[in-house]
Every structure is written in structure tokens, then in C-alpha cells.
N, C-alpha and C positions, 0 to 999 in steps of 0.2 A: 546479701548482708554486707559482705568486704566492697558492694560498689554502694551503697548506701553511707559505711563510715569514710571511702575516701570523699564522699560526696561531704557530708557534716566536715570535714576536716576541712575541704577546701574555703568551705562559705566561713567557719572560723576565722582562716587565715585571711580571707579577705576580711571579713569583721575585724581583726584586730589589724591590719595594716590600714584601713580606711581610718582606725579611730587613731591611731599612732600620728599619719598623717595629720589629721586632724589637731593634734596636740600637738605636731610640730610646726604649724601654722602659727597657734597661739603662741607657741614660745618666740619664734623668728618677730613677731610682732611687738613681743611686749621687749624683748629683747635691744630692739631699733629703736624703737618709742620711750625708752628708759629714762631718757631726759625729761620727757616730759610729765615724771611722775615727781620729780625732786622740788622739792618747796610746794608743792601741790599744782603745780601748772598745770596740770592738766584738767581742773576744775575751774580755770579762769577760761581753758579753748573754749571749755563747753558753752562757757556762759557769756561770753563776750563776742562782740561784731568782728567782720572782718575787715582792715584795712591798714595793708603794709607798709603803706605814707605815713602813717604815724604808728605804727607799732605793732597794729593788733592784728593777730593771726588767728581769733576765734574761730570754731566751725558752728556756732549759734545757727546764723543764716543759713548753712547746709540741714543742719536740724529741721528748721522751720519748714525749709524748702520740702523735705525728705516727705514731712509725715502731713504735708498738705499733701501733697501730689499722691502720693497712698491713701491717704482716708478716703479723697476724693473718687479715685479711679476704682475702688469700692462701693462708693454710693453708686457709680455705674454700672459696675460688672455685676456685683450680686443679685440684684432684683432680673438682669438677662440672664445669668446662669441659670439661677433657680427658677423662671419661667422656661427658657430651652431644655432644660433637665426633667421636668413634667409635662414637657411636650416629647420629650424622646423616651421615658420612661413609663408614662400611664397615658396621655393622651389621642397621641397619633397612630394610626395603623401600626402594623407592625412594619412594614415595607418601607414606608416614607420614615419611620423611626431609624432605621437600622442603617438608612441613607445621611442622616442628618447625625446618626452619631460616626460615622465614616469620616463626614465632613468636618465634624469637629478633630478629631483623630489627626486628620491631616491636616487642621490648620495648627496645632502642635509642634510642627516640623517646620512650619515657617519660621526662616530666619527673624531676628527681631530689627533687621537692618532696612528688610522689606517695609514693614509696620513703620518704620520711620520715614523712609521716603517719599511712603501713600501720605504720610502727616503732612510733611514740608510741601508738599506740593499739592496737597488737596483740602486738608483739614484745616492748617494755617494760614495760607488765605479768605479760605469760607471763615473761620471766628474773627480776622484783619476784617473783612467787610461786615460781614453782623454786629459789630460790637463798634466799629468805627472807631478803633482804638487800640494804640499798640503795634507792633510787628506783627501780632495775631500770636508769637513763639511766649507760649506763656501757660500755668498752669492748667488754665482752661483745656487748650491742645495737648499737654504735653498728658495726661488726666486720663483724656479720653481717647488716645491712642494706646496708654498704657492698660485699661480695661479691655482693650482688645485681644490686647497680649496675655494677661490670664486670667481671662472669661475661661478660653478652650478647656484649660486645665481645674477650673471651678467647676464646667460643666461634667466633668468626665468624674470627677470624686461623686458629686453629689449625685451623677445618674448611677455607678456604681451603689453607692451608698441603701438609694431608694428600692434599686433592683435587689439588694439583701432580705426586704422585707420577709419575713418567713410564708410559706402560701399560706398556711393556717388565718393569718389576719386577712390576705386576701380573699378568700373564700371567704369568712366570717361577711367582711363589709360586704360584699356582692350576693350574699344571701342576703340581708337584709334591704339588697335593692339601693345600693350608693351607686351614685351618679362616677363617674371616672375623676370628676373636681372633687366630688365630696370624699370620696378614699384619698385622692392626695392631702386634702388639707387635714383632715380627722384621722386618719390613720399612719399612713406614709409621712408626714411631716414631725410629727411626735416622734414615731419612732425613730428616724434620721439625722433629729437633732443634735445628737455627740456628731456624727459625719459633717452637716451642714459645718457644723464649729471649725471642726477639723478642718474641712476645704478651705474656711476663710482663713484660717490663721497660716496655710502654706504659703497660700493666694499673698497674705501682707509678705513675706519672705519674700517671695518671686516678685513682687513690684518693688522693695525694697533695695531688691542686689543689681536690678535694671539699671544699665549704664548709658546705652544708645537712646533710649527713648525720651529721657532726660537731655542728653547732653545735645541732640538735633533738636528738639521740639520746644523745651522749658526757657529759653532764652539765656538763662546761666547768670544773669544779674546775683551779686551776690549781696541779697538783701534780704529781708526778715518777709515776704510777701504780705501786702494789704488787702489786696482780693486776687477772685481766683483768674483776673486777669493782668495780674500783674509776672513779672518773668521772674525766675527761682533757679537756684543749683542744689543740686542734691549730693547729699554725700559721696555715691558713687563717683557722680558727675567732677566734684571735687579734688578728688582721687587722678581723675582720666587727664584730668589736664594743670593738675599741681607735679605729678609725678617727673616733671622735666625739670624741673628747678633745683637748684643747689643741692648737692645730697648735705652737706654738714648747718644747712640753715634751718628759721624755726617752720618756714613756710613749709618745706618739703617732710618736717619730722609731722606737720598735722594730719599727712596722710593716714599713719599711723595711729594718731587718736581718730579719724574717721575709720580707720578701719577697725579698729576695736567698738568701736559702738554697732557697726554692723554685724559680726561676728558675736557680740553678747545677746545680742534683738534676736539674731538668727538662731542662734542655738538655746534660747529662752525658748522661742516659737517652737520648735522640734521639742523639747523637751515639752515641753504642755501639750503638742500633740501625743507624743507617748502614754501620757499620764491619761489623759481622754481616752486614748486607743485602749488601753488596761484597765479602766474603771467602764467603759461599754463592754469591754468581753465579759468582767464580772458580773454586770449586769444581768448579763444576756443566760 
């Protein structure tokens, strides 16, 4: 019992030092950024180009850059997660399953600097020569390296997710003689679907906060992108390589409205997985 309350006590204290932390992030932020809330400036970052020859210090073009390269690297990673996730989960042996969920495990641990250099030197030239246009460093690459990067972690939610099903439903469907496709799509996928949500909406966080895969791969053109092979910088990316400039100028205070927009995206996302995570337990 007295190692059970020191145990609740400690996970408290780390709960409320993570979330203090956490607040003092947002203060130090909004704090620095202060100027750029007076006269409303910080509604014109948002909404205006970038270009310090004449004046303008928007993060518009990181915007753009941001939530193409995310939307996109989702149209790729979700449809391989959720087919590797029903092949580790209900498909394959249980042998060759338990080896490919290992393998995903451990590609978790790969650094994302790795992922970047396979890019540069593999992936951007193969789209430079298929597309005959460009550097090849463009969102196209940058897209499809970043679904590399959390596919693993899409996989391992949603095969978790599926593995919850109660055996009650599995039994039901196999009595009735369901094929192993026909339980995942008719039974396993219905009931998963608060999980599946859940995975993808961590999934846009973790491609969002990505610095390296953006800033080797995307080209960094600071431009509103026309297609997806044209080159983009992303907010992070923005960050990485504005942070060296003047600290009392307007260039170096936009870090600060970039980082506030990642910070509100981010803790929106978590906040709507909690809400998800609490309305499936009531469910359930």
C-alpha cells in the first residue's frame, strides 16, 4: 500500500512538472514574441509573403509549405500503415507477424538524420530524373521521406488499437466463417476507428515538429508552393535557420509567431486525442 502511494505521488509530480514545464514554454514564447502582438502584427505574419528586401517578414509561405508536406506524407503513410497494421495484426502467421512488428519497433529508433541522407542521396535524385525537373529537393521528396518517418509509429498505434478488439467479436466473426480480410474490414476496422483517428492525428504532430526532413530534403524556397514539386520551407525549417539573425530585429521575433502556431496545432492535436481517448472508454 505505502509503495503504491509513493508510486501515485511520484507520477503526480512528474504530471505536474511536465505540465508546468509545459506552461513555461508558452510563457517564455509569448513573452519574446510580445511585439509582435501590438497593433495586431502578428495577423499581417500570418497572412503575408516573405521578403526582407522590401519589408515583409510573413510566415504565409512556411504555412503553405508546412501543411502541404503534412497532408501529403499522409496520403502516403496511412494507406501503408493500415495495410502493414492488418498484415501484423490479423493476416500473417503469427511468426512472420511478430518479426515485422519487431521490425517496425526498431525502425522507431532510427534517427531522423538517417531518413534524410537515404533522401539526399537516393530519393532526390530518382524524383531529379523521373520528373526531369528541379533539384529533385522538393515537396515531392521531402513528403515521402517524411511518411517514412511516422508510418512506424502509425503502425504500432493502429496494430495496438486492432489487437484490443475484445475475443468475444473475434469468436462471433469466425464462427460465422469470416474470411481473416472479412473480420478486419467488418469488424476490426468499425471498432478501431476512435484508434485509427487517434494515430493519424499524433501522426500530423510528429510530421509537423520534423525539422531535418524538411530542411535536407524540401528545398527551403520560401514560397507559397504550386505543385508538389516545387521546393517549400516549413515552419520548423524556418526556425532552424532564422534563429541566427539579429536577436532585436523583426526577422528573428518571427521565429516566435512560428513557434506559437506550432505549439497551439500541437497541443489542439493532443487535446482532441484526449477527448477521443474519453469518449471511446465511455463508449466501451
Amino acid at each position: 500500500m505505502k509503495k503504491t502511494t509513493i508510486a501515485e505521488t511520484g507520477f503526480l509530480g512528474a504530471a505536474v512538472l511536465s505540465a508546468s514545464l509545459t506552461a513555461l514554454i508558452l510563457i517564455f514564447m509569448l513573452f519574446l514574441g510580445f511585439p509582435l502582438f501590438r497593433g495586431g502584427y502578428i495577423i499581417t505574419l500570418l497572412t503575408t509573403p516573405w521578403n526582407p528586401d522590401k519589408g515583409l517578414f510573413g510566415i504565409y509561405p512556411m504555412l503553405a509549405g508546412t501543411l502541404s508536406m503534412v497532408l501529403l506524407s499522409l496520403c502516403w503513410a496511412f494507406p501503408l500503415s493500415l495495410g502493414a497494421s492488418a498484415l501484423i495484426s490479423v493476416i500473417a502467421p503469427p511468426g512472420f507477424a511478430k518479426f515485422c512488428k519487431k521490425t517496425v519497433q526498431m525502425m522507431t529508433g532510427i534517427p531522423t538524420v538517417i531518413y534524410g541522407f537515404v533522401g539526399v542521396f537516393l530519393l532526390v535524385p530518382f524524383v531529379r530524373e523521373m520528373f526531369a525537373s528541379g533539384s529533385g529537393m522538393s515537396i515531392l521528396s521531402a513528403s515521402l521521406m517524411l511518411s517514412m518517418v511516422i508510418s512506424p509509429t502509425m503502425i504500432l498505434i493502429f496494430t495496438d488499437t486492432f489487437e484490443s478488439l475484445p475475443a468475444a467479436y473475434s469468436a462471433a466473426a469466425d464462427a460465422l466463417g469470416a474470411s481473416p480480410v472479412q473480420k478486419f474490414v467488418y469488424v476490426i476496422l468499425p471498432y478501431s476507428r476512435r484508434g485509427i483517428f487517434a494515430g493519424l492525428i499524433l501522426s500530423v504532430g510528429r510530421a509537423m515538429g520534423d525539422t531535418l526532413i524538411a530542411l535536407m530534403l524540401a528545398g527551403n524556397a520560401v514560397a507559397v508552393p504550386g505543385s508538389i514539386l516545387d521546393s517549400a520551407r516549413t515552419l520548423t525549417a524556418h526556425i532552424a535557420l532564422v534563429i541566427a539573425a539579429d536577436f532585436d530585429s523583426i526577422e528573428f521575433k518571427t521565429i516566435f509567431a512560428a513557434g506559437l502556431v506550432l505549439y497551439v496545432f500541437t497541443a489542439s492535436l493532443i487535446l482532441l486525442v484526449r477527448i477521443i481517448g474519453g469518449t471511446g472508454m465511455k463508449n466501451r
